[in-house]
LUMMI-240988 format. One line per field, with one value per residue: residue in three letters; x, y, z of N, C-alpha, C, O, CB in turn; residue number from 1. Coordinates in nm, 2 decimals. Atoms other than C-alpha are relative to their C-alpha. Last residue first. Glycine has a CB too. Layout:
type [ALA | ...] .
n.east [X | ...] .
n.north [Y | ...] .
n.up [Z | ...] .
ca.east [X | ...] .
ca.north [Y | ...] .
ca.up [Z | ...] .
c.east [X | ...] .
c.north [Y | ...] .
c.up [Z | ...] .
o.east [X | ...] .
o.north [Y | ...] .
o.up [Z | ...] .
cb.east [X | ...] .
cb.north [Y | ...] .
cb.up [Z | ...] .
seq [NUM | ...] .
! end
This chain:
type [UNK | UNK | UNK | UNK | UNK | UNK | UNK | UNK | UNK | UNK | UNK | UNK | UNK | UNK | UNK | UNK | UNK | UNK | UNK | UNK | UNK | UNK | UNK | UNK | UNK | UNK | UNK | UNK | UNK | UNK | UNK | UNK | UNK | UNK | UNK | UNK | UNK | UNK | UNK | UNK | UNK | UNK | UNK | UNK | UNK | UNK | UNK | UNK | UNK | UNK] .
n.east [-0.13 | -0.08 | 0.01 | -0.02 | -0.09 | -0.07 | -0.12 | 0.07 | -0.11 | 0.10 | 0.03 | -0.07 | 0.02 | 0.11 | -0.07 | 0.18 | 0.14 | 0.02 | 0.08 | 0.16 | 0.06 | -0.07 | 0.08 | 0.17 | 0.02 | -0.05 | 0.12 | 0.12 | -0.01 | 0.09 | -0.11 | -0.04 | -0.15 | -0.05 | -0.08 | -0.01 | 0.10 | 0.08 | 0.03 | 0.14 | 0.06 | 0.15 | 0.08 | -0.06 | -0.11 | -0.01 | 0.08 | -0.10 | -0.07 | 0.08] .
n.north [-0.02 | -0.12 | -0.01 | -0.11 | -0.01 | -0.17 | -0.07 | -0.15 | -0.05 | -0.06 | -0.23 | -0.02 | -0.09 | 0.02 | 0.11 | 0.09 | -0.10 | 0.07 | 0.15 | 0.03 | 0.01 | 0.08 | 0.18 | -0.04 | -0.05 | 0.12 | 0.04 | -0.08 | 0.04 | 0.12 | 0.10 | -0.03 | 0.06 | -0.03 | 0.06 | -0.16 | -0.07 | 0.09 | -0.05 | 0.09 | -0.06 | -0.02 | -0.12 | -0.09 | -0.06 | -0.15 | -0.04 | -0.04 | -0.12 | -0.12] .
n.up [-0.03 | -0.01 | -0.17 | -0.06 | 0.13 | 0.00 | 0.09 | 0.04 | 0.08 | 0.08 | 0.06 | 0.17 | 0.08 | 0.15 | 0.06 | 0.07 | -0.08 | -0.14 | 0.03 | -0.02 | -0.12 | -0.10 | 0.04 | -0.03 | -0.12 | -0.06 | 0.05 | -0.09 | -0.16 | -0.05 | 0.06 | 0.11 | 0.01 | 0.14 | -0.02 | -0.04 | -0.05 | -0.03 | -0.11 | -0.05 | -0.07 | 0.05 | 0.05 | -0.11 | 0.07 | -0.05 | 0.05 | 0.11 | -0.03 | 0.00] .
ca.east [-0.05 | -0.37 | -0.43 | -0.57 | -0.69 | -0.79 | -0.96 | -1.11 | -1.02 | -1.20 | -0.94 | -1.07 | -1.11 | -1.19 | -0.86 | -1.04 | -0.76 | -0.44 | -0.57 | -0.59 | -0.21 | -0.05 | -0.30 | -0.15 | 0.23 | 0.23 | 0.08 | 0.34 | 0.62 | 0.43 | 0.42 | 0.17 | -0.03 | -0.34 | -0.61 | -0.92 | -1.12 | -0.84 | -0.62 | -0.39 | -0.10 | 0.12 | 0.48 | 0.70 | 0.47 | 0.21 | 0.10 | 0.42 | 0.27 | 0.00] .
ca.north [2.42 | 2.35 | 2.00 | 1.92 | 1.61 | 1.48 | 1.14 | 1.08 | 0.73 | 0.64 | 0.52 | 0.15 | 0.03 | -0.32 | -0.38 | -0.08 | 0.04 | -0.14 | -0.06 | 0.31 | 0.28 | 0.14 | 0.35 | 0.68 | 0.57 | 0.46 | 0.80 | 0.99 | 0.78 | 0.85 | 1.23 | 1.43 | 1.37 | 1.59 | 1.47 | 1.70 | 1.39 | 1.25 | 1.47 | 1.32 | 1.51 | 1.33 | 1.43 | 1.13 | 0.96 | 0.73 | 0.39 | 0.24 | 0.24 | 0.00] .
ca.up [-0.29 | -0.43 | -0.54 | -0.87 | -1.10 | -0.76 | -0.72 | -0.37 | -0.25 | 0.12 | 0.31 | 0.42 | 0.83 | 0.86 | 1.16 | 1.33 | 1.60 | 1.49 | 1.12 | 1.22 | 1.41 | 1.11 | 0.84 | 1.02 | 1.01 | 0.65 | 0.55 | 0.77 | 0.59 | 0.27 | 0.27 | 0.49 | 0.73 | 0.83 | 1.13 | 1.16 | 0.95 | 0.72 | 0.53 | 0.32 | 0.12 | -0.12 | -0.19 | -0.04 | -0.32 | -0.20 | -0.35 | -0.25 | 0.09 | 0.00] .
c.east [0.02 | 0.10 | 0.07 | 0.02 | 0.12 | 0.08 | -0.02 | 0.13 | -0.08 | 0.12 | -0.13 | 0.03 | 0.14 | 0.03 | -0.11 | 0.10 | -0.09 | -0.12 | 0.02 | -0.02 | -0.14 | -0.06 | 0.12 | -0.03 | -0.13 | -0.07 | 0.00 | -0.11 | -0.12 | 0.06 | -0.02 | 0.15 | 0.02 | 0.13 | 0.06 | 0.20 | 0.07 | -0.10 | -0.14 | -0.04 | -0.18 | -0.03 | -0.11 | -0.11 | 0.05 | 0.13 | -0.07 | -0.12 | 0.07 | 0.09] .
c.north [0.07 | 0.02 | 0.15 | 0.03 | 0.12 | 0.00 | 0.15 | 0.03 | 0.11 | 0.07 | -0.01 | 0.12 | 0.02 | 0.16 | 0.00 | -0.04 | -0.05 | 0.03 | -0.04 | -0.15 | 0.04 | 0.06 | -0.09 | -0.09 | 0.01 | 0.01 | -0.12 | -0.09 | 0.05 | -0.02 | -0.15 | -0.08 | 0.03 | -0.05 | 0.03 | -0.03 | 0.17 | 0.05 | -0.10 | 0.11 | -0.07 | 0.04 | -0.01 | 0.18 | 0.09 | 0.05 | 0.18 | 0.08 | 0.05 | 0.13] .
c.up [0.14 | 0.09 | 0.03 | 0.10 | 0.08 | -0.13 | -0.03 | -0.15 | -0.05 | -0.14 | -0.12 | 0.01 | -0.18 | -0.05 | -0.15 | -0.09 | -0.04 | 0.02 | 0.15 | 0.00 | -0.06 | 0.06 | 0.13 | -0.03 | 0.06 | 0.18 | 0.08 | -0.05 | 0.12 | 0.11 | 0.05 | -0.05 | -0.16 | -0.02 | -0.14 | -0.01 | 0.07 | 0.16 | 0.05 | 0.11 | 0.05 | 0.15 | 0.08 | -0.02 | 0.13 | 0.00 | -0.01 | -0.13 | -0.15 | 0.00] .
o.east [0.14 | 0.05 | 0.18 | -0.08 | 0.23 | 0.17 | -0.12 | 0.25 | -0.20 | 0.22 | -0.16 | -0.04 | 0.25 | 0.00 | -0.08 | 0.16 | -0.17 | -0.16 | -0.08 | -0.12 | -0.21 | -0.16 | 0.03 | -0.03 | -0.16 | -0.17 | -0.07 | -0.19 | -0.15 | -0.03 | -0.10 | 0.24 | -0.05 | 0.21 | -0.01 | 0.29 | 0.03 | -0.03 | -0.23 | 0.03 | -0.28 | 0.05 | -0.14 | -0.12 | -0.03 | 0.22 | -0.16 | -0.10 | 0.12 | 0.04] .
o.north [0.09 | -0.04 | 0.19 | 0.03 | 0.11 | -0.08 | 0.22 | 0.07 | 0.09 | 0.13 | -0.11 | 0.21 | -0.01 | 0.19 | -0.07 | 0.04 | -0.12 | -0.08 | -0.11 | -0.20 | 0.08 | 0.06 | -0.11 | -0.17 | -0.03 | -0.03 | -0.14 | -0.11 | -0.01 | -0.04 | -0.19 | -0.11 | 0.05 | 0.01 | 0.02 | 0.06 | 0.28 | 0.05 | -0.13 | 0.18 | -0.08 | 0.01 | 0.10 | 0.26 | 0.15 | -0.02 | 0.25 | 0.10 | 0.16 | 0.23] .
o.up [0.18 | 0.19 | -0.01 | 0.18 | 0.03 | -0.16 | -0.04 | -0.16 | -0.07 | -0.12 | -0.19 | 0.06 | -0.21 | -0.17 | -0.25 | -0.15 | 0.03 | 0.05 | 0.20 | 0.05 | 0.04 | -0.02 | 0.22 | 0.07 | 0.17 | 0.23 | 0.18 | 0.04 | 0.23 | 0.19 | 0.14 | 0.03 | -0.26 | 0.04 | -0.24 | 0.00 | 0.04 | 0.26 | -0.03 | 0.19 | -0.02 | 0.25 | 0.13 | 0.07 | 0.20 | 0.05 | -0.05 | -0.25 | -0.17 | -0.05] .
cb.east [0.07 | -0.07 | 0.10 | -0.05 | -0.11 | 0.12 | 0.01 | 0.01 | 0.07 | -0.10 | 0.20 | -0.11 | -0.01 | -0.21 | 0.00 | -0.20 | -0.04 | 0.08 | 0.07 | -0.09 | 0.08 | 0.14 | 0.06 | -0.09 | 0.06 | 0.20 | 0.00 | -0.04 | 0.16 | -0.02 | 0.16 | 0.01 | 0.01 | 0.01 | -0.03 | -0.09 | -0.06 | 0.11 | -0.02 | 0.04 | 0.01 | -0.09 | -0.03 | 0.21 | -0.03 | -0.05 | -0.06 | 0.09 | 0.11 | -0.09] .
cb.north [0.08 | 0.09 | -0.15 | 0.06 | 0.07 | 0.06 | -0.07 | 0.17 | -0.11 | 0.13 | 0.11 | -0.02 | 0.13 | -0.03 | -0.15 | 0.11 | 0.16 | 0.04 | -0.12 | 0.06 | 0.08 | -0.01 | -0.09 | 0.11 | 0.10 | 0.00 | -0.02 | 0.19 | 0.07 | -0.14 | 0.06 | 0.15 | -0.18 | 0.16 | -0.12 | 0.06 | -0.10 | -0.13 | 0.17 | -0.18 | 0.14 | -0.15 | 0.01 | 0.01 | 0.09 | 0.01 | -0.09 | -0.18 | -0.03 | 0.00] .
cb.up [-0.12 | 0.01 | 0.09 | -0.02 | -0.18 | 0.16 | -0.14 | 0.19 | -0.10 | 0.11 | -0.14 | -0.15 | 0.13 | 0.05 | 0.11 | -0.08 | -0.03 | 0.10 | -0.14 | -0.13 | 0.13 | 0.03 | -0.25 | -0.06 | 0.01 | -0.03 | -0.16 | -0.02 | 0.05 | -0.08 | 0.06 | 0.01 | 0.04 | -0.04 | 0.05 | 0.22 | 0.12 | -0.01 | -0.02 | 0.08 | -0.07 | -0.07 | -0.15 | -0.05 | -0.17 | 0.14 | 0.04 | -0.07 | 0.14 | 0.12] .
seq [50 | 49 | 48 | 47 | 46 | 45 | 44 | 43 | 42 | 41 | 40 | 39 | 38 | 37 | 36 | 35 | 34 | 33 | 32 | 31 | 30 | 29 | 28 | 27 | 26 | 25 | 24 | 23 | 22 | 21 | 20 | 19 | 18 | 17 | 16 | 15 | 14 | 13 | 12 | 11 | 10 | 9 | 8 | 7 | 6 | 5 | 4 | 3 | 2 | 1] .
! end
């Protein structure tokens, strides 16, 4: 999964904002400890403002 996120990418996930994949990685590791069912939700973005 992690190779599915570019040191670049920007997640924001309810008030919670990681950024890059080591931070991505990091957040899914302690959601799946937590809810072992939870999915991200995928939102495609032609556009991300800066």
């Amino acid at each position: 999964m992690s190779l599915a996120y570019t040191p670049g990418s920007r997640w924001r996930n309810r008030a919670e904002f990681v950024n890059g994949s080591a931070e991505i990685v990091g957040f899914l590791t302690r959601t799946w400890t937590r809810e072992p069912d939870y999915r991200p939700a995928v939102a495609a973005r032609t556009t991300m403002p800066a």
